[in-house]
MIKE-870979 format. One line per field, with one value per residue: x, y, z of N, C-alpha, C, CB in turn. Coordinates in Angstrom, 2 decimals. Glycine has a CB too. Layout:
BEGIN
nc1 <- [X	...]
nc2 <- [Y	...]
nc3 <- [Z	...]
cac1 <- [X	...]
cac2 <- [Y	...]
cac3 <- [Z	...]
cc1 <- [X	...]
cc2 <- [Y	...]
cc3 <- [Z	...]
cbc1 <- [X	...]
cbc2 <- [Y	...]
cbc3 <- [Z	...]
This chain:
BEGIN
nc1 <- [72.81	75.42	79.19	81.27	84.01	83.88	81.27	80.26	81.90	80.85	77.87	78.02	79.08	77.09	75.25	76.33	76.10	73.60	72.69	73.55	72.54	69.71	69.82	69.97	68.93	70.09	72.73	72.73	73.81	74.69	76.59	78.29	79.54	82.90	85.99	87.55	90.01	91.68	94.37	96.20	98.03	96.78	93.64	92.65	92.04	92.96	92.72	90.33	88.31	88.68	87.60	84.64	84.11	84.57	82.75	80.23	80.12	80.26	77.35	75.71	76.59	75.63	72.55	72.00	70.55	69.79	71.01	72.25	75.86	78.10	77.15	78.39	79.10	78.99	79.59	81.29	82.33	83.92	86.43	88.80	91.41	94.11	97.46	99.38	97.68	98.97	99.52	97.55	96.11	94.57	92.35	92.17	91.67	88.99	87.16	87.03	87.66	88.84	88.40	88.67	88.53	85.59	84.35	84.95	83.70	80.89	80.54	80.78	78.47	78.70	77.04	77.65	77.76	75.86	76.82	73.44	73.17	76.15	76.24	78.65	80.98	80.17	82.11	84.71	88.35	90.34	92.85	95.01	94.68	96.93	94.61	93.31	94.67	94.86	92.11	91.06	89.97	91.42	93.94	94.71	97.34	97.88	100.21	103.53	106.28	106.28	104.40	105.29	107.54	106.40	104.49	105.79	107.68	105.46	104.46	107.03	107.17	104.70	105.67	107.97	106.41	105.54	103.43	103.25	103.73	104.68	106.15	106.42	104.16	102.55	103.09	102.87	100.25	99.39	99.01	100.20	99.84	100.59	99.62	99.98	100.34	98.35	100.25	102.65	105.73	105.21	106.51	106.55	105.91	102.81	99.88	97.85	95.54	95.17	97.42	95.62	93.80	94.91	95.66	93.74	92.63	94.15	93.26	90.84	90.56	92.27	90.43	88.53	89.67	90.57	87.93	86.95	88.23	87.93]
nc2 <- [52.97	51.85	53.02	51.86	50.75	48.55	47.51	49.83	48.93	46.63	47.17	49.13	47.30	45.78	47.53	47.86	45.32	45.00	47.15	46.41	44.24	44.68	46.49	45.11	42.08	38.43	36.80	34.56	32.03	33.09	33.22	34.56	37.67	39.04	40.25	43.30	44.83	48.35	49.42	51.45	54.17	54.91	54.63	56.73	58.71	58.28	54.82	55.35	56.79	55.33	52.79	53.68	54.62	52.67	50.81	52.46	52.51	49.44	48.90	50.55	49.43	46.91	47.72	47.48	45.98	42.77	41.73	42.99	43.72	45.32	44.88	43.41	39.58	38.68	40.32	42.91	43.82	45.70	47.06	48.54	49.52	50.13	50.42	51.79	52.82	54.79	57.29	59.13	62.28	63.35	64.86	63.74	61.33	61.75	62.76	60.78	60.77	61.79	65.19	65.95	63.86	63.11	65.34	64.97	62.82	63.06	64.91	63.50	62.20	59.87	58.92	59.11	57.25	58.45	58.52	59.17	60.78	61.95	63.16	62.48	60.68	57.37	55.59	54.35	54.17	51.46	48.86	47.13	43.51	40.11	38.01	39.36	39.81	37.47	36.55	38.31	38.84	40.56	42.55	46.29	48.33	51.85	53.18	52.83	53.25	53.76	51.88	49.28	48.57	49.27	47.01	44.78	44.85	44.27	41.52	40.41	40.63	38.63	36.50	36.02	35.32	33.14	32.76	32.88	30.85	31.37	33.77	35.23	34.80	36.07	38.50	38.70	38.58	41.13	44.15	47.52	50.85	54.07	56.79	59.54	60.57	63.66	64.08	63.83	65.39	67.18	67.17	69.56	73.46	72.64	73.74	71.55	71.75	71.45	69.39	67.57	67.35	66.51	64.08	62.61	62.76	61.09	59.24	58.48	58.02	55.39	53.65	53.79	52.50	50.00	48.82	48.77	46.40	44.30]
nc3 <- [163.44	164.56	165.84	165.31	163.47	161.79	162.11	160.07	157.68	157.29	156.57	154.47	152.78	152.56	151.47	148.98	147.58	147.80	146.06	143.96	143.50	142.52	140.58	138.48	136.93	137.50	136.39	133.90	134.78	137.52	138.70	141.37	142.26	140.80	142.48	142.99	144.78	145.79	146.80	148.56	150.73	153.32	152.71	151.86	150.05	147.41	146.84	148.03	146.23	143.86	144.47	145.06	142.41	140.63	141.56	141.01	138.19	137.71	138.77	136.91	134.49	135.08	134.51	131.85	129.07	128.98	126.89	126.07	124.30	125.86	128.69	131.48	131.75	134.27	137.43	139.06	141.67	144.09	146.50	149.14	150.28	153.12	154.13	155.57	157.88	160.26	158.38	158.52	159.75	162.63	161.89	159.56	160.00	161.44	159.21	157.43	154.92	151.54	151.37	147.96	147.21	147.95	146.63	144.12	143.24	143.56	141.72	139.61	139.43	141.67	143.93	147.46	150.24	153.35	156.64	158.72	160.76	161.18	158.74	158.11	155.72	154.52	154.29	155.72	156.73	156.25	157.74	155.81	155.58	155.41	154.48	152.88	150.25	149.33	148.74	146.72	143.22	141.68	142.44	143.23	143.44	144.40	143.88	142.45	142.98	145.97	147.20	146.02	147.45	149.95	150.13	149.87	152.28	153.83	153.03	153.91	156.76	156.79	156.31	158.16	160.48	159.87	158.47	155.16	152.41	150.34	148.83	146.54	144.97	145.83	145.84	142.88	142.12	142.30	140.87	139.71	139.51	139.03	140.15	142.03	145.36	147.16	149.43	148.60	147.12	144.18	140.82	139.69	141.04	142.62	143.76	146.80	146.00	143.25	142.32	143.81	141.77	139.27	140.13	140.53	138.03	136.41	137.60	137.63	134.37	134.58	136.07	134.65	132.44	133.48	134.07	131.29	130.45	131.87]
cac1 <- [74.02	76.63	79.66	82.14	84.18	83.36	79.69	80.08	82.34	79.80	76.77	78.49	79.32	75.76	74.49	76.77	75.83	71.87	72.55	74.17	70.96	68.58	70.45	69.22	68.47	71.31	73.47	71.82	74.80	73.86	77.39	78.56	80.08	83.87	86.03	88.68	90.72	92.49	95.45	96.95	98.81	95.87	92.53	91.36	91.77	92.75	91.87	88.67	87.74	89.14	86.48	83.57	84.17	84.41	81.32	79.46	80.59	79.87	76.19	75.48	77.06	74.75	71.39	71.89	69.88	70.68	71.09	73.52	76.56	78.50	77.07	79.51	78.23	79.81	78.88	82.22	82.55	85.39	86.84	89.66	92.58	95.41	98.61	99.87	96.80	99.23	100.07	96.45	96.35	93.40	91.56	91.95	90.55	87.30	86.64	86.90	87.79	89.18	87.17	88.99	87.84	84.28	84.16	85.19	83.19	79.55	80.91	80.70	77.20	79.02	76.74	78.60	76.69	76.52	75.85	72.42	73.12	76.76	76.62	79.91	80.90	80.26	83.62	86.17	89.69	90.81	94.15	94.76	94.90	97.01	94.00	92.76	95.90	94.53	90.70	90.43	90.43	92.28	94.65	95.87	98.12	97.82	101.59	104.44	107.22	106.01	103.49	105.92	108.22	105.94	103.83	107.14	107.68	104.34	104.51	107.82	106.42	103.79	106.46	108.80	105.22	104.99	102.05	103.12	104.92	105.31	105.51	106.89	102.82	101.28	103.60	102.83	98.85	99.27	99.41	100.37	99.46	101.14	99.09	100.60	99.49	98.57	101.32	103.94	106.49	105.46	107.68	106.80	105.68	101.24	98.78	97.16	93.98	95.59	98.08	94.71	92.94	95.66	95.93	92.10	92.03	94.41	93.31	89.38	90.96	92.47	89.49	87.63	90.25	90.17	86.42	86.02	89.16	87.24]
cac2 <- [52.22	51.90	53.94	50.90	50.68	46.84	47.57	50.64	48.27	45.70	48.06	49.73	46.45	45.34	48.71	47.95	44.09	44.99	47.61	45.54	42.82	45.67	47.41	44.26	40.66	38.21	36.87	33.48	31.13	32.83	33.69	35.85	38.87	38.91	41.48	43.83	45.45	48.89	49.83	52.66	54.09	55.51	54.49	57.90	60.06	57.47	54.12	55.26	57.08	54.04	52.04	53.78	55.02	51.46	50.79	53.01	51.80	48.46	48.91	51.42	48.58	46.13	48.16	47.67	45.26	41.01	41.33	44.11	43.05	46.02	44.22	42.25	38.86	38.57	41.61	43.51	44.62	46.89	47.38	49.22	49.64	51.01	49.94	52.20	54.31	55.79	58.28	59.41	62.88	63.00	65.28	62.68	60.31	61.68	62.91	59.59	60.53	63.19	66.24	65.82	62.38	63.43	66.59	64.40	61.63	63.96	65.83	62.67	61.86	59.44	58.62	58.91	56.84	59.35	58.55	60.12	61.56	62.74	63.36	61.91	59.28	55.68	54.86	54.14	53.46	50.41	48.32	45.72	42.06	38.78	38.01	40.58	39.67	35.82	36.42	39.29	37.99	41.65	43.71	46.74	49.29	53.08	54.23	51.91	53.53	53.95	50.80	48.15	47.92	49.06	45.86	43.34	44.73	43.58	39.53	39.62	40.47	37.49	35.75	35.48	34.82	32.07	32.82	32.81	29.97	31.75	35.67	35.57	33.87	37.16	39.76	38.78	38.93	42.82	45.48	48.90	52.23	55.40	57.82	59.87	61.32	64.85	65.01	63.56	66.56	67.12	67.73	71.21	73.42	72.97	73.52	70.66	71.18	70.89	67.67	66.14	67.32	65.82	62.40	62.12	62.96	60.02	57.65	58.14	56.97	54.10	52.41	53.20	51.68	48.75	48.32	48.01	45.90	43.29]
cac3 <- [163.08	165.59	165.61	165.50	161.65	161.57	161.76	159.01	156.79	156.82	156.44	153.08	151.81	152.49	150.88	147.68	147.55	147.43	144.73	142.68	143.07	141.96	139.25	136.86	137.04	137.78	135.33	133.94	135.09	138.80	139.68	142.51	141.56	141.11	143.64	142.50	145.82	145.48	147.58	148.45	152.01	154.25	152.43	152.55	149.10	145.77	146.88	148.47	145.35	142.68	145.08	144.70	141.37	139.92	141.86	140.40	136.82	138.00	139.08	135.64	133.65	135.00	134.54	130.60	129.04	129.52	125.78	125.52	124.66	126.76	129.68	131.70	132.39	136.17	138.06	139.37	143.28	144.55	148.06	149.22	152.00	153.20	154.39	156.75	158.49	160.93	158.10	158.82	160.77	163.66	160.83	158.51	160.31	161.76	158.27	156.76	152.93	151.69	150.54	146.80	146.32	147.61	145.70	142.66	143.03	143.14	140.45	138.32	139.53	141.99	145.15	148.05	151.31	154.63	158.39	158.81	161.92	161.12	157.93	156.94	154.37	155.43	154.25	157.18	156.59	156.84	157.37	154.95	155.96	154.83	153.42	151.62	148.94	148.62	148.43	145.69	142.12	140.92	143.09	142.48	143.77	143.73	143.25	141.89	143.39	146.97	147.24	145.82	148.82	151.71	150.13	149.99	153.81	154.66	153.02	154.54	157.99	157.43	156.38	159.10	161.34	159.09	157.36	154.27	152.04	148.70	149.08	145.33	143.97	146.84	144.81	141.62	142.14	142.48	139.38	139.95	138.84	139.02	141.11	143.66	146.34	147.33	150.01	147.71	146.09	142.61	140.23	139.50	142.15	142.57	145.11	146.84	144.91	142.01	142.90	143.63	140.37	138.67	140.48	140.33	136.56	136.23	138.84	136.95	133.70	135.18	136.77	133.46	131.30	133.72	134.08	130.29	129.95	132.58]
cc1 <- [75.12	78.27	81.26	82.76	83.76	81.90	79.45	80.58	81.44	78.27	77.17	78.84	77.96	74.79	75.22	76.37	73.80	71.64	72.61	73.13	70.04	68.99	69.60	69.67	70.12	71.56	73.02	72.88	74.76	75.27	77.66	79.75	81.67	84.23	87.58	89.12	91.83	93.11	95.79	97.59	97.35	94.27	92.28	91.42	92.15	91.93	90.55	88.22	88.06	87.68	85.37	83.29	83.78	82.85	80.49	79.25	80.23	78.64	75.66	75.51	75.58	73.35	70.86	71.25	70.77	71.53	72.71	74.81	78.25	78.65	77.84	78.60	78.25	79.95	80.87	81.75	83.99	85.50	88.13	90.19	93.50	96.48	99.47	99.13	97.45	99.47	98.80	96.34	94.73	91.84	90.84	90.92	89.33	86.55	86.71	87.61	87.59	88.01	87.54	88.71	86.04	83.76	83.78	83.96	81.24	79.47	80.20	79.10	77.14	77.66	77.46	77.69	77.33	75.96	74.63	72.32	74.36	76.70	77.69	80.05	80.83	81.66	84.41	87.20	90.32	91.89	94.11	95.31	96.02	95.89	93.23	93.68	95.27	93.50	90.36	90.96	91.61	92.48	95.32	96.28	98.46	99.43	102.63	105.89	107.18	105.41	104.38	106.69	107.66	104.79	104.83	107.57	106.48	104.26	105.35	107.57	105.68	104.79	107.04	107.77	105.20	103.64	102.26	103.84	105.56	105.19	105.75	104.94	102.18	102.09	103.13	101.04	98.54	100.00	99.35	100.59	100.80	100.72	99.69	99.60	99.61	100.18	102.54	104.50	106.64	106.22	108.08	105.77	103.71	100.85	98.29	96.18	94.88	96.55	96.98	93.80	93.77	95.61	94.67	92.14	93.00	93.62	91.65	89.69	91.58	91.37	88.68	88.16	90.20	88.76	86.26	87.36	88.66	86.40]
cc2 <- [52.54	52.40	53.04	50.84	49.57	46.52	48.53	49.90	48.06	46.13	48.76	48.36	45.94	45.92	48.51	46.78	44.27	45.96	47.37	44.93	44.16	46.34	46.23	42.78	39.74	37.34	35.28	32.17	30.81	32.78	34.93	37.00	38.71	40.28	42.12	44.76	46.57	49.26	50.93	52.84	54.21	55.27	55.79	58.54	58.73	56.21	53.95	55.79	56.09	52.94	52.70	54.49	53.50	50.59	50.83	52.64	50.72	48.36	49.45	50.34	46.99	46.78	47.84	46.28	43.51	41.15	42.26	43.82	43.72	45.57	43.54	41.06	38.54	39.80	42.10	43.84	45.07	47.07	47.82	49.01	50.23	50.41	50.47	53.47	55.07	57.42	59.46	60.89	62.89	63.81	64.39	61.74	60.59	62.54	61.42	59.35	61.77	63.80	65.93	64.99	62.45	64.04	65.64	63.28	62.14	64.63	65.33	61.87	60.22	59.39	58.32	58.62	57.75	58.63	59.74	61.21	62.47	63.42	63.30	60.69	58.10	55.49	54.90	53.42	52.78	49.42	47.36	44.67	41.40	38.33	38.39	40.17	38.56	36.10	37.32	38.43	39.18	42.47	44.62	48.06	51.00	53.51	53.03	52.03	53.46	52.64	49.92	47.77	48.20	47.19	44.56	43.48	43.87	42.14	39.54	39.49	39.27	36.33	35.17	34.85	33.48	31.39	32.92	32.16	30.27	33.15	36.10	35.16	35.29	38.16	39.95	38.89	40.39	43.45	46.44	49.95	52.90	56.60	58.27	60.62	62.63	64.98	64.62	65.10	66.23	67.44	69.03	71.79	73.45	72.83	72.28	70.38	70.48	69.58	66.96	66.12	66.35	64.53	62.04	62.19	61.62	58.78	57.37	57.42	55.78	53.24	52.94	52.13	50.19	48.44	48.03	47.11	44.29	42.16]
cc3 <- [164.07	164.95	165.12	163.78	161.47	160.94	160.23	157.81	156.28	156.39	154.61	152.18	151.64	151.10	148.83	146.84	147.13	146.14	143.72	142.33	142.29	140.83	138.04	137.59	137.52	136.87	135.33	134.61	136.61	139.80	139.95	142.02	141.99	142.35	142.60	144.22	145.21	146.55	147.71	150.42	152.79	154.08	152.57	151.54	147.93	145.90	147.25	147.17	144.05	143.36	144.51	143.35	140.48	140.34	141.21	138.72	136.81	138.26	137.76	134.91	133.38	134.85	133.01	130.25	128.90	128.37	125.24	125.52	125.08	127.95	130.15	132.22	133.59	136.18	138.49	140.75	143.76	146.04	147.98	150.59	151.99	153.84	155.24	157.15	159.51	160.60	158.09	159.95	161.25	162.35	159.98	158.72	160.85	160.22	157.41	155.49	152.95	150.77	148.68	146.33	146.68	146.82	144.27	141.89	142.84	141.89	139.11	138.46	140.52	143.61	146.41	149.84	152.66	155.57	158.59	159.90	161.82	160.30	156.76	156.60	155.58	155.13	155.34	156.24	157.26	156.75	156.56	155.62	155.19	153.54	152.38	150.22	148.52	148.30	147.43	144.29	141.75	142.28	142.84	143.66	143.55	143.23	143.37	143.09	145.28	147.56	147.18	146.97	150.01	151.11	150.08	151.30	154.62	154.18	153.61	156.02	158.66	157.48	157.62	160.21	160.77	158.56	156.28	153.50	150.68	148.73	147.34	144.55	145.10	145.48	143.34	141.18	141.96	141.40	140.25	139.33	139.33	139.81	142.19	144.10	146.83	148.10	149.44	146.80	144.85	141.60	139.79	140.43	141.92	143.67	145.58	145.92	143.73	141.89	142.58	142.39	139.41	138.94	140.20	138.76	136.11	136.47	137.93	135.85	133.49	135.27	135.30	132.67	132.24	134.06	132.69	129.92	130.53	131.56]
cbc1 <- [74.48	76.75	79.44	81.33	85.69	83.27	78.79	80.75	83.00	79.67	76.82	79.98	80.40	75.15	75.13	78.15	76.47	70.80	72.89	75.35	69.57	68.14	72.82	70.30	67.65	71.60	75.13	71.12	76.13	72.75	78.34	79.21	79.30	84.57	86.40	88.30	91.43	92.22	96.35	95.62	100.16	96.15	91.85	91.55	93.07	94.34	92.25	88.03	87.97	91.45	86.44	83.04	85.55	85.82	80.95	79.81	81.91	80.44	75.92	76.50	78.78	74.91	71.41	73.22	68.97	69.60	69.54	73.63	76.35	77.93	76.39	80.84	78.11	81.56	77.25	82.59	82.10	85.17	86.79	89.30	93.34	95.20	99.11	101.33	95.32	100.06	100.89	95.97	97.20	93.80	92.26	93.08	90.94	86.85	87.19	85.65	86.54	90.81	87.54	89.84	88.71	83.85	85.82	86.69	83.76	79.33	82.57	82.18	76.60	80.33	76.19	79.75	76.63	76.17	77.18	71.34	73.07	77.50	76.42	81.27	82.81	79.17	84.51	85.73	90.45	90.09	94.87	95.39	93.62	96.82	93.83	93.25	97.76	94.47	89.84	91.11	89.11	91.44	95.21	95.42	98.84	97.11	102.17	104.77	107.46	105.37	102.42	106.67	109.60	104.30	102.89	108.78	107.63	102.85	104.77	109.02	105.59	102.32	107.11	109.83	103.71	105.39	101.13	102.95	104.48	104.39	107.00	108.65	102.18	101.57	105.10	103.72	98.27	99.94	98.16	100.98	97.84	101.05	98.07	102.12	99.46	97.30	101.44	103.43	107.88	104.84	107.82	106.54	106.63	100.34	97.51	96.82	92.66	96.21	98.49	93.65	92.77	96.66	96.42	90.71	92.36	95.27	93.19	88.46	91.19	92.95	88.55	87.31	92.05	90.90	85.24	85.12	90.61	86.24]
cbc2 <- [52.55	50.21	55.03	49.44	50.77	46.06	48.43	51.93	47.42	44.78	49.39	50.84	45.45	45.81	50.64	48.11	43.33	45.72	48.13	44.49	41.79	46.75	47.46	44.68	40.11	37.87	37.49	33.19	31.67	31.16	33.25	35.09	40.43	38.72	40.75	44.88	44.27	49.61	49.40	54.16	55.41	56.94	53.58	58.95	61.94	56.90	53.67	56.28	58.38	53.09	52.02	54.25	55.80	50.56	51.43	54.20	51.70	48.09	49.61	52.60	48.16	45.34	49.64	48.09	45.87	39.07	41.62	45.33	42.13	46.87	43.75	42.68	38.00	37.70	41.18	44.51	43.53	48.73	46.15	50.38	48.46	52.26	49.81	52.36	54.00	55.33	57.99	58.07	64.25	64.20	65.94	61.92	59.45	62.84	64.11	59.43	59.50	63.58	68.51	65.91	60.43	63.79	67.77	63.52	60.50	65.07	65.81	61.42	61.83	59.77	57.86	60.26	54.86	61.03	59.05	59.42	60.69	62.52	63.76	62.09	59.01	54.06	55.39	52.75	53.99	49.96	47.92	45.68	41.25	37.82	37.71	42.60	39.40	34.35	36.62	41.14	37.53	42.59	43.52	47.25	48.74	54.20	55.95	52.43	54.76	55.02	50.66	48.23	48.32	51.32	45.93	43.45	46.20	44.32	38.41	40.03	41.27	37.06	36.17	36.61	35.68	31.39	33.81	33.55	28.51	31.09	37.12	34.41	31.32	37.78	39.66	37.45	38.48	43.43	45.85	49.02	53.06	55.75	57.49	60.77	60.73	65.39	65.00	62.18	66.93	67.47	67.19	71.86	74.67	72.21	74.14	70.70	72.88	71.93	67.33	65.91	68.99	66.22	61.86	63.31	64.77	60.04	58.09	59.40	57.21	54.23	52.57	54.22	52.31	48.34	49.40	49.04	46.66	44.10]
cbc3 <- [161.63	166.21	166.85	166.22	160.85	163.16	163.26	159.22	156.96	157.88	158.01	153.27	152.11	153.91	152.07	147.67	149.26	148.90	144.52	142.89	145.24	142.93	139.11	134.69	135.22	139.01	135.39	132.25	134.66	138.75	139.58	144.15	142.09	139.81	145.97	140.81	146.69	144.74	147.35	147.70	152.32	154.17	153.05	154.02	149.29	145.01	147.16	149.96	145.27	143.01	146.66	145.64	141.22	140.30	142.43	140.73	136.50	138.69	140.34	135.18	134.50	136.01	135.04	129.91	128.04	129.51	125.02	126.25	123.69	126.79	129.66	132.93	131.93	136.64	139.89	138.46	144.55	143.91	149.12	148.85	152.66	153.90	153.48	156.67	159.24	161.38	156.82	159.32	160.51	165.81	160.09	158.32	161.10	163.64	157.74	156.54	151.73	151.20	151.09	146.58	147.21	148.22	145.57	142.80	144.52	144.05	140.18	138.25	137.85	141.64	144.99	147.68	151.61	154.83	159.94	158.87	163.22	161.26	158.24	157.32	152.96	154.74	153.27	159.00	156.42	156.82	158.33	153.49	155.73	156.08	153.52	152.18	149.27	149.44	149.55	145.83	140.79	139.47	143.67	140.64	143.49	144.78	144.41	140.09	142.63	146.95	146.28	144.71	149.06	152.68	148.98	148.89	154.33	154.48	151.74	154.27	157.87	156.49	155.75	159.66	161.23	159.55	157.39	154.11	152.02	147.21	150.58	144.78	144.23	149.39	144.62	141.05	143.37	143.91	137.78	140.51	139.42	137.88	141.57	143.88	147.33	148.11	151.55	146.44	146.42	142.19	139.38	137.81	142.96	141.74	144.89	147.74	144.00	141.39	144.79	144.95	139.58	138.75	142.13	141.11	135.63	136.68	141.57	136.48	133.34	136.41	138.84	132.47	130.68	134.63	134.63	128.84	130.37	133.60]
């Protein structure tokens, strides 16, 4: 597999797209699985783990029988981005995803896809598009306070390009959580680990409560 993110994207979306077919039969109607997109600054520690967390929930979900009526009848798929990877240090980025959302995500019996040769996550972090906002049915946003105006900087950006004719119908497509992020100052003083035990022990009951809310 070539070393290029484009090729790894498309290789992990491939790898999530064939799991999905094999987990269980396809849904008698024979449609394509909706998409949910999570946000956050850097792709590399909540929204990568809200991604393959809901995944995983999403593939499980479908393994249950046609009849079950747990089952969702439209399959779920998840992808993720970031919004400003410069905040990314050189670490960051040749590790891919942070150790706290790997750690977390094995913990929970989470599969996490490696390069065979490096050994590290397929995931690459990646900038978000224009259209990433139009093409997902559900968008959401890791942190309210932080997210809301670097994401009204970026329609207005397309804006003035004149890409975009309604930035008020892009804004209103996007919910937002609460999750902060490790390097955000918590309110009382904690370690990294612990920051991210905390945001992860949120950010997991999130994507459950929205996977069975789907």
């Amino acid at each position: 597999m070539s070393g290029h993110p484009g090729n790894r994207t498309l290789f992990k979306n491939l790898l999530l797209v064939l799991s999905m077919c094999l987990a269980a039969p396809p849904s008698p109607a024979g449609d394509p699985p909706r998409r949910v997109l999570f946000i956050c600054t850097g792709n590399y520690f909540r929204s990568a783990f809200a991604e393959h967390y809901f995944n995983f929930l999403s593939a499980r979900n479908q393994k249950l029988g046609a009849g079950d009526p747990l089952r969702k009848k439209v399959p779920w798929l998840a992808e993720s981005r970031g919004m400003d990877l410069s905040q990314l240090s050189s670490s960051q980025r040749a590790a891919r995803m942070s150790r706290y959302t790997v750690e977390r995500l094995r913990k929970l019996g989470v599969p996490v896809p490696e390069e065979p040769r490096s050994r590290l996550p397929l995931h690459t972090p990646t900038l978000l598009s224009l259209q990433d906002l139009e093409r997902f049915d559900r968008v959401i946003a890791m942190h309210d306070p932080s997210h809301r105006p670097m994401l009204r900087r970026f329609i207005a950006h397309h804006q003035a390009q004149g890409q975009v004719k309604d930035p008020r119908t892009l804004e209103d497509r996007v919910t937002y959580w609460n999750i902060e992020d490790v390097t955000l100052a918590p309110v009382i003083p904690l370690t990294p680990r612990q920051q991210a035990d905390r945001s992860l022990d949120q950010l997991q009951k999130e994507v459950e409560a929205l996977f069975g809310a789907l």
